[in-house]
VEXDO-8933 format. One record per residue (C-alpha): residue in one letter; x, y, z. Coordinates in pm, whole numbers, padded with zeros to 5 digits, always signed. Layout:
AXYZ...
This chain:
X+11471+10970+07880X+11703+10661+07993X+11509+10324+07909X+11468+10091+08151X+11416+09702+08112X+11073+09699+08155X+11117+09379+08290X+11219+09488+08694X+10952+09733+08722X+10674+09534+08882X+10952+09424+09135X+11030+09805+09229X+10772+09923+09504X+10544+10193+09456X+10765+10455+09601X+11050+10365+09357X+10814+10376+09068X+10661+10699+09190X+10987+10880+09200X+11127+10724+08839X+10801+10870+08667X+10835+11188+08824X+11213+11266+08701X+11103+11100+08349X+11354+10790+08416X+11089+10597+08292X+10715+10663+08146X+10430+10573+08242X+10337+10371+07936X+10644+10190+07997X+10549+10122+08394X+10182+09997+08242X+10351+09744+08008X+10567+09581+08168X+10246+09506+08468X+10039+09372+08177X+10309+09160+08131X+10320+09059+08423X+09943+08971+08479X+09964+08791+08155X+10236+08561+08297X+10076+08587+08626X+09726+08527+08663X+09660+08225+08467X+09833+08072+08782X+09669+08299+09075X+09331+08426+08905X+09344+08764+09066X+09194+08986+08799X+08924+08929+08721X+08817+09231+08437X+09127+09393+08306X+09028+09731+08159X+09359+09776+07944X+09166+10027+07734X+09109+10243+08012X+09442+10234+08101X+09655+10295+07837X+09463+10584+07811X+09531+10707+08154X+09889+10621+08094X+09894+10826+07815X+09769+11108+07991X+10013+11116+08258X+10310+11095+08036X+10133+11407+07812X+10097+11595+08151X+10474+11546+08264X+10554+11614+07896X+10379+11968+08015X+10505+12043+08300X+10160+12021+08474X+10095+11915+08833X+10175+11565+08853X+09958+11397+09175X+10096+11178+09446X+09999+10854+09241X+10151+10980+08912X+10145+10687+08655X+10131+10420+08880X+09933+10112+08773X+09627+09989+09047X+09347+09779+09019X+09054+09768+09258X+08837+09530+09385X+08531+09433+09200X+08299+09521+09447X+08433+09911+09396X+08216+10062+09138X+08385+10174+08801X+08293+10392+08565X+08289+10211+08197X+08431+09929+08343X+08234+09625+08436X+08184+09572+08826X+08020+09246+08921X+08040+09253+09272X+08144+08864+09247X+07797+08770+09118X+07653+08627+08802X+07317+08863+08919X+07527+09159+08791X+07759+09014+08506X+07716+09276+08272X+07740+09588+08532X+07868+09876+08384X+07865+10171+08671X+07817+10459+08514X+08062+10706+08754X+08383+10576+08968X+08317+10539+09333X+08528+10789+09548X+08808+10594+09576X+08842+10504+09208X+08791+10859+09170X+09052+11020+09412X+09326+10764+09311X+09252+10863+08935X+09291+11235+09038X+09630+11159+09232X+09740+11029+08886X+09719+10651+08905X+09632+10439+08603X+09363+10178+08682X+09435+09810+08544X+09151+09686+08635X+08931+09452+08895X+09023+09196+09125X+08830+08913+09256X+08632+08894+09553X+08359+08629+09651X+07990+08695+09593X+07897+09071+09752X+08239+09010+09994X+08080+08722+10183X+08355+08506+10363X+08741+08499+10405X+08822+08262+10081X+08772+08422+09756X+08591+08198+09502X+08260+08288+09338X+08048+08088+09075X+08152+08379+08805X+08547+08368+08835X+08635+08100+08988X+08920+08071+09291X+09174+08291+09358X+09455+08085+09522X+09779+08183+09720X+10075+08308+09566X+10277+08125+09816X+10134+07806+09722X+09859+07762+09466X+09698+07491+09686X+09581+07723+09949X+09376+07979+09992X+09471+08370+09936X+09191+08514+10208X+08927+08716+10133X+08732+08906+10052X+08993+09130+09930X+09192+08810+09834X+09217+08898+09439X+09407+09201+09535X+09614+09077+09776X+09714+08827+09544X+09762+09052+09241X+09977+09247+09481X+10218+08985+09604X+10293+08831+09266X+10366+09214+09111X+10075+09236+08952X+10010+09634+08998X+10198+09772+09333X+09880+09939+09491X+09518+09826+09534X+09230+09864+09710X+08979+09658+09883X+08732+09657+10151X+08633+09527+10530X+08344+09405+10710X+08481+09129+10929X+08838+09118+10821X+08834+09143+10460X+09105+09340+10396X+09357+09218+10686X+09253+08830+10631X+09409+08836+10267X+09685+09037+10322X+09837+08817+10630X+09760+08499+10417X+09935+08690+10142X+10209+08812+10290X+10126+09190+10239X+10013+09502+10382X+09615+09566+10406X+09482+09827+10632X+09178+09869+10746X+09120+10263+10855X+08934+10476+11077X+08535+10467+10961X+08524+10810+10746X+08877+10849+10663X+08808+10689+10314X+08466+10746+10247X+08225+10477+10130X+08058+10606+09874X+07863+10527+09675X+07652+10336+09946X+07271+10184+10067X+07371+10264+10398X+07574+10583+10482X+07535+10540+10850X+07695+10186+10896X+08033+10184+11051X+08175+09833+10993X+08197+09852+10599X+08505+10039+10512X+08746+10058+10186X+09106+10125+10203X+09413+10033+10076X+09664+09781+10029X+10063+09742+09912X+10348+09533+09966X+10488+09775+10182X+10430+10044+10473X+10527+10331+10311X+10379+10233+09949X+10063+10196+10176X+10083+10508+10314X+10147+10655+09936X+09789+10491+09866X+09654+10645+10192X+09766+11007+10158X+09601+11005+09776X+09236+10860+09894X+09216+11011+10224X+08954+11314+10294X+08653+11442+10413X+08350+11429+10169X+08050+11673+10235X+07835+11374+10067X+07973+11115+10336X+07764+11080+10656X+08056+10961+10864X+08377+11097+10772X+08697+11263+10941X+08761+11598+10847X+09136+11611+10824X+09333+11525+10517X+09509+11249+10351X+09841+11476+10315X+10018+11374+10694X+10004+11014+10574X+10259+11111+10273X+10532+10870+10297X+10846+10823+10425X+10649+10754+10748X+10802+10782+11067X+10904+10493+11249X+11022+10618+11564X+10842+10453+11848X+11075+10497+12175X+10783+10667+12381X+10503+10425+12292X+10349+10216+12516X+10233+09867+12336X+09998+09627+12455X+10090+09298+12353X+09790+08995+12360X+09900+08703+12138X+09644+08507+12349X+09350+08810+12368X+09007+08721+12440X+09119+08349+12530X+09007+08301+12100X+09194+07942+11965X+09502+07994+11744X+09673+07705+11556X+10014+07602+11680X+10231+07695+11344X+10065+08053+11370X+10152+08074+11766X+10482+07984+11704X+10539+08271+11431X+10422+08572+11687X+10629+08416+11999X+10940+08478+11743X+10782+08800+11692X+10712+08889+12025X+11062+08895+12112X+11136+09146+11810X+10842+09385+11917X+11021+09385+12280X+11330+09485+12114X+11221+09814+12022X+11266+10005+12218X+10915+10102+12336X+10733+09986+12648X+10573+09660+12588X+10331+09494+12878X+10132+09192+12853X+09757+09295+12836X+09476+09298+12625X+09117+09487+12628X+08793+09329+12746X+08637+09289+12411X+08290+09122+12534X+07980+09172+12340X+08196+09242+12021X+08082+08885+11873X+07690+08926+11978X+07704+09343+11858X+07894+09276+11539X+07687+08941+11419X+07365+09092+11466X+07455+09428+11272X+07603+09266+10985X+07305+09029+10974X+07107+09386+10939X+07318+09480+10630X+07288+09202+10499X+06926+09198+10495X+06897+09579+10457X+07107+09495+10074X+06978+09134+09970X+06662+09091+10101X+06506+09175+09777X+06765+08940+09581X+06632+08678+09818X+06267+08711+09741X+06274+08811+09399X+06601+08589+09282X+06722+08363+09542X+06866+08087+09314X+07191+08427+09182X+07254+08397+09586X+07497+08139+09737X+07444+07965+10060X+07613+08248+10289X+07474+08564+10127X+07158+08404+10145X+07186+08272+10544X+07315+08601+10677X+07006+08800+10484X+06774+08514+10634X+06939+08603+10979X+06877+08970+10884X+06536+08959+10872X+06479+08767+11170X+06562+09073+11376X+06346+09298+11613X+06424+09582+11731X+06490+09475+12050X+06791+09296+11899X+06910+09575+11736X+06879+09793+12013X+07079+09538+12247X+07341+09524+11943X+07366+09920+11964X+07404+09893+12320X+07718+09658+12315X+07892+09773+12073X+07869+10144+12241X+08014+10017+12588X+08268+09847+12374X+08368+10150+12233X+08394+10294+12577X+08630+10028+12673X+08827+10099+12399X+08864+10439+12464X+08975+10382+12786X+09227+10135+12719X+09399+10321+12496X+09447+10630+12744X+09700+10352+12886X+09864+10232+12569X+09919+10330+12194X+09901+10020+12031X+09773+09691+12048X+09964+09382+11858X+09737+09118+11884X+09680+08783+11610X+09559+08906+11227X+09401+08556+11135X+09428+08212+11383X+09524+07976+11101X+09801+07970+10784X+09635+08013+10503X+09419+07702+10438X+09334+07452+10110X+09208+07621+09846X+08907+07367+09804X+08732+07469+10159X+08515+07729+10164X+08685+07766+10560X+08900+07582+10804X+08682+07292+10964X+08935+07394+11315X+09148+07618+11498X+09361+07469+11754X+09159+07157+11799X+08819+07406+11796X+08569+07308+11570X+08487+07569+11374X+08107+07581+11332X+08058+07892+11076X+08238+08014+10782X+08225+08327+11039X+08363+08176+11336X+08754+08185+11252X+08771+08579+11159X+08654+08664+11575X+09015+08833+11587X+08923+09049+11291X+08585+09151+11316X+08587+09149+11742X+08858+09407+11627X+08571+09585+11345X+08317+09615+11633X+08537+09878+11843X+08506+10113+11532X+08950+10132+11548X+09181+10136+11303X+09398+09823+11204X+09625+09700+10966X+09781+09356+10896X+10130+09350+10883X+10373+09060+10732X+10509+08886+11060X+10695+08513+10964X+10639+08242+10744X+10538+07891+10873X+10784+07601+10909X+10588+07539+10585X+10691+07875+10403X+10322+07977+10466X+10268+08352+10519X+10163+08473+10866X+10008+08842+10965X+09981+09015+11286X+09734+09298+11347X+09791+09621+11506X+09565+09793+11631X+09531+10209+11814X+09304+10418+11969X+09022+10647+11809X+09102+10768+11525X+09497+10752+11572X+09572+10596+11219X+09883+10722+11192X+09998+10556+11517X+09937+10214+11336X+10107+10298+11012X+10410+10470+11225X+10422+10106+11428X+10400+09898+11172X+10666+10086+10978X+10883+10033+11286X+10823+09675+11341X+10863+09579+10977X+11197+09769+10906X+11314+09507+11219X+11186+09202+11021X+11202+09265+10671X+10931+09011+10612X+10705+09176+10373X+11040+09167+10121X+11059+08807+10110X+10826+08739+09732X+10676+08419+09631X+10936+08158+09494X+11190+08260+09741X+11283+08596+09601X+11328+08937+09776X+11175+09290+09696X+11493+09320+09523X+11386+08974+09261X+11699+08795+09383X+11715+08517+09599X+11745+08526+09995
């Protein structure tokens, strides 16, 4: 076996790594190493992971390297390191959800996407931080503390998936997961300057779950890169007889290299959509890349969807989740739950059924709109999140575009107008600030046409190469620009 210096592996993207452990060019211990390296250098500075299960993983690692030693099947995610957020249940390896009510959780079984990315081969790190039960876009929680931008440790990193989008961009594993309510997987990504997708209801299935009907809560993955992404995606994908919503086909068609040919789409493009605020530096970013997404070579017209009723339809159901999960954490131990948690579950319970029944009513004519919408284009490209990422010390930005912001809720509208319709979307790296902050545009398709946004996005980032450009100035290659 030719030895590697361990020392460029967390630079190499997943795809790279993936094909080096299958033709033994380098083991899977090795790959493991030099990541804990690199979280030990790492996140001191970022505070990303937040429970590393090293154990558990050199273990796996093991494994995989006795398995190729073998000659066994080796799975899509062979030896490749991943950590998942701590709201994803792990088996033997503590899960907090971001609060101190459940410090010492220790799940006994993996949820299904632990589960299926351990079957596919890859070798769990550990958790990543998220805040308290996923509440808000700005990861900080009373048990781990902040985790800040990679970019620049002052700001923010998103959330709620903000601990793996930040172990991500500073080559902490190459894949993770997270999950999305009102933007928690897309808000961290753009603010991190990778690739978080937020997929079709049922195409990853949520369990374990309270609620096996609700639509807006989805996991999925993230990666630094389209195809790594789609690596992730083809491994975790599936129907599950156990899952009340899910999509029968399989994970296999997402198997990278995806294909970016987009000549005969037809793309929708609203920078401006649903007349919602964005802040100058961010508008500035997606006129550049407006020009690029003209360039090619599909049909682009200015338009965007009516997307009225989205805010009243999603608000009021995720006020019913909340109170549907924490309403007994409320009565019986309000003082673990911070101010948000505890407001939305308030909220919760203030519903009739009249409410709900208006909600269910919205969000269905939505949906039709939608639908018909997309008979006229394939994509959307529309803004991820209205502001660069912001200081690390708010809990949210106080304005957007001169707008006051009145909610820790009210700046995510293009992300969770966007989880109302029930569509797939992904954020995608699309500039930098004139203040080397990271920017993210969202694309968005029709029912159940994931693939369509992966083969997009692969397009449009080949064309700007953004997503290679690493905190500190480097590329995906570890060199400078």
């Amino acid at each position: 076996m030719t030895r590697r210096n361990g020392r460029d592996l967390p630079g190499k993207s997943a795809v790279e790594l993936a094909a080096l452990l299958r033709h033994g060019e380098v083991s899977a211990v090795e790959v493991l190493d030099a990541h804990l390296t690199r979280i030990a250098e790492q996140n001191p500075v970022v505070n990303a992971v937040c429970t590393l299960s090293e154990e558990r993983a050199r273990a796996e690692a093991r494994r995989a390297d006795d398995r190729r030693a073998r000659g066994e099947y080796l799975g899509a995610l062979h030896g490749l390191p991943i950590l998942h957020k701590d709201l994803t249940e792990t088996a033997g390896v503590r899960t907090t959800y971001g609060s101190a009510a459940f410090a010492d959780n220790i799940p006994a079984e993996d949820s299904v996407i632990v589960a299926r990315a351990a079957k596919a081969g890859a070798v769990m790190l550990g958790k990543t931080n998220t805040p308290q039960f996923g509440t808000g876009g700005h990861t900080r929680n009373a048990l781990f503390g902040t985790t800040v931008n990679p970019y620049d440790p002052a700001r923010s990193a998103g959330g709620s998936s903000g601990g793996s989008a930040a172990a991500l961009a500073t080559g902490m594993a190459p894949l993770a997961t997270g999950s999305d309510m009102g933007g928690s997987l897309r808000i961290p990504a753009a603010f991190c300057n990778v690739v978080g997708f937020r997929p079709s209801p049922g195409l990853v299935p949520l369990l374990p779950t309270s609620m096996d009907w609700f639509p807006y809560v989805v996991v999925g993955p993230m990666a630094r890169s389209v195809n790594d992404l789609a690596l992730l995606l083809s491994a975790i994908a599936g129907p599950d007889e156990s899952a009340a919503i899910s999509i029968e086909s399989g994970g296999d068609r997402f198997a990278p290299p995806i294909n970016g040919a987009v000549s005969k789409l037809r793309v929708a493009w609203a920078p401006r959509i649903a007349g919602l605020p964005v802040d100058g530096d961010v508008r500035a970013v997606l006129d550049r890349l407006g020009k690029v997404v003209a360039g090619l070579g599909c049909e682009t017209v200015a338009d965007e969807p009516d997307l009225s009723g989205a805010e009243e339809a999603f608000r009021t159901w995720r006020a019913w989740y909340y109170a549907t999960n924490f309403a007994t954490l409320l009565r019986e131990r309000p003082e673990v739950l911070d101010d948000a948690t505890a407001a939305n579950t308030r909220a919760g319970l203030a519903l009739s059924g009249a409410d709900l029944g208006r909600a269910e009513l919205l969000r269905t004519t939505l949906r039709q709109r939608m639908t018909e919408f997309f008979r006229r284009y394939d994509i959307l490209v529309m803004p991820c999140v209205p502001v660069a990422p912001f200081p690390a010390d708010s809990w949210y930005p106080a304005t957007v575009d001169g707008a006051p912001m009145d909610t820790y809720l009210d700046w995510m509208r293009h992300l969770y107008y966007i989880t109302a319709t029930g569509l797939p979307a992904l954020s995608l790296p699309a500039g930098f600030t004139e203040g080397g902050l990271p920017v993210g545009v969202q694309i968005v398709s029709g029912p159940r046409r994931d693939l369509d946004v992966l083969r997009f996005a692969r397009a449009l980032e080949e064309a700007t190469r953004f997503a290679d450009r690493r905190p500190g100035g480097t590329t995906a290659g570890g060199t400078s620009p």
